[in-house]
N, C-alpha and C positions, 0 to 999 in steps of 0.2 A: 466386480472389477475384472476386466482382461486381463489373464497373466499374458498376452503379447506385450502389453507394455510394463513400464515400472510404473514404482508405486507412486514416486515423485510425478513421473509426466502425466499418470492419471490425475494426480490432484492439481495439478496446472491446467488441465483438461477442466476437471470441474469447476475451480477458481474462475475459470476465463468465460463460463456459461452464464457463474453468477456477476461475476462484473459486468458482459454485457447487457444483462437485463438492467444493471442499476445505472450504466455510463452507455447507452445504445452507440453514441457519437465518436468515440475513441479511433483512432487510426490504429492500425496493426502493431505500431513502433509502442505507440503510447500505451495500448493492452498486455502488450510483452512488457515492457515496463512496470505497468502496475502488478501483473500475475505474478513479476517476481517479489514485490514488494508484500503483497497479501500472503503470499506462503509463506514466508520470512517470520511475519505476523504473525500468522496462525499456527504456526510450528514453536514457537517462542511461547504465546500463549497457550497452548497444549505441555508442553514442557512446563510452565508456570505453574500449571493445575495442575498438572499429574507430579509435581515437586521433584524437580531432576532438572531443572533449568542451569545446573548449574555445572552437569555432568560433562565432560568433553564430547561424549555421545549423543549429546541431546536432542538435534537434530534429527538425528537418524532413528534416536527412540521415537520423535516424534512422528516421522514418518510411516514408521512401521505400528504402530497407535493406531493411527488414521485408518490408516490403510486394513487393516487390522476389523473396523469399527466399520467399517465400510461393507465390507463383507460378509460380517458376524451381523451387523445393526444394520441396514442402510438407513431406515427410518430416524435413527439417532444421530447417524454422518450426517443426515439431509439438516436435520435441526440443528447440530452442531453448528453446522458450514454457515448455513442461512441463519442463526441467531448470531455467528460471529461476522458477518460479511456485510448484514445490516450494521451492524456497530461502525464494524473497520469503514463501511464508505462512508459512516456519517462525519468520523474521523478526518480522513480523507479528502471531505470538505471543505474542513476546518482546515488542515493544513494547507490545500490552496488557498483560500482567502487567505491565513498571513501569511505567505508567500506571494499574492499579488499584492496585499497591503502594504507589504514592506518594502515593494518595489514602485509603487506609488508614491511611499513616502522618499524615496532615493531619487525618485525622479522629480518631487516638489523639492527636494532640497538643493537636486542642483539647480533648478529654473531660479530657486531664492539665491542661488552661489552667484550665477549669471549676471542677473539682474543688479546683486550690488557690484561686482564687479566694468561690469558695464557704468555704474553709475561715479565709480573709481578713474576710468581711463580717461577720459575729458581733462580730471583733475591733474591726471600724469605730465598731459601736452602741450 
């Protein structure tokens, strides 16, 4: 790891290499977006395992972990990263489909609001 940078925007650095390989198509907005969301993850998750999730610190233990394991291990950070990143985008997935699920179903329910309402107004006049 380059100590020119921190340890956090190295692991945004690397996060963003593995997300493009799994999401090629992403806009810049929507990469920034998720890089910050997968850190989040994996820093929480790291804190989970290494049992300190709960510390005020935890974050920042976790970063300095990583970071840590990155330099001592790379071959361990690589599997780390890429056994969690596989996971997190299957994840990832998942949360969009219910999230356009759900907006599918908000959109059939108001076309069914519509529709009796529509069938209401005649009765009105």
């Amino acid at each position: 790891m380059s100590r020119e940078i921190g340890k956090e925007t190295f692991l945004k650095a690397v996060l963003r290499r593995y997300l493009l390989r799994q999401f090629p198509d992403l806009t810049s907005q929507e990469l920034d977006f998720m890089v910050g969301v997968a850190l989040e993850d994996l820093l929480n998750y790291v804190a989970f395992s290494g049992n300190y999730i709960y510390e005020a610190s935890y974050r920042e233990r976790a970063v300095e972990q990583l970071a840590g394991l990155a330099e001592s291990d790379p071959i361990g950070f690589d599997r780390l990263v890429t056994e969690h990143m596989e996971v997190w985008s299957i994840k990832w997935n998942q949360r969009v489909k219910l999230v356009l699920g759900k907006d599918a179903q908000d959109s059939r329910g108001s076309e069914n609001l519509e529709r009796k309402v529509g069938q209401l107004i005649p009765l009105l006049k």
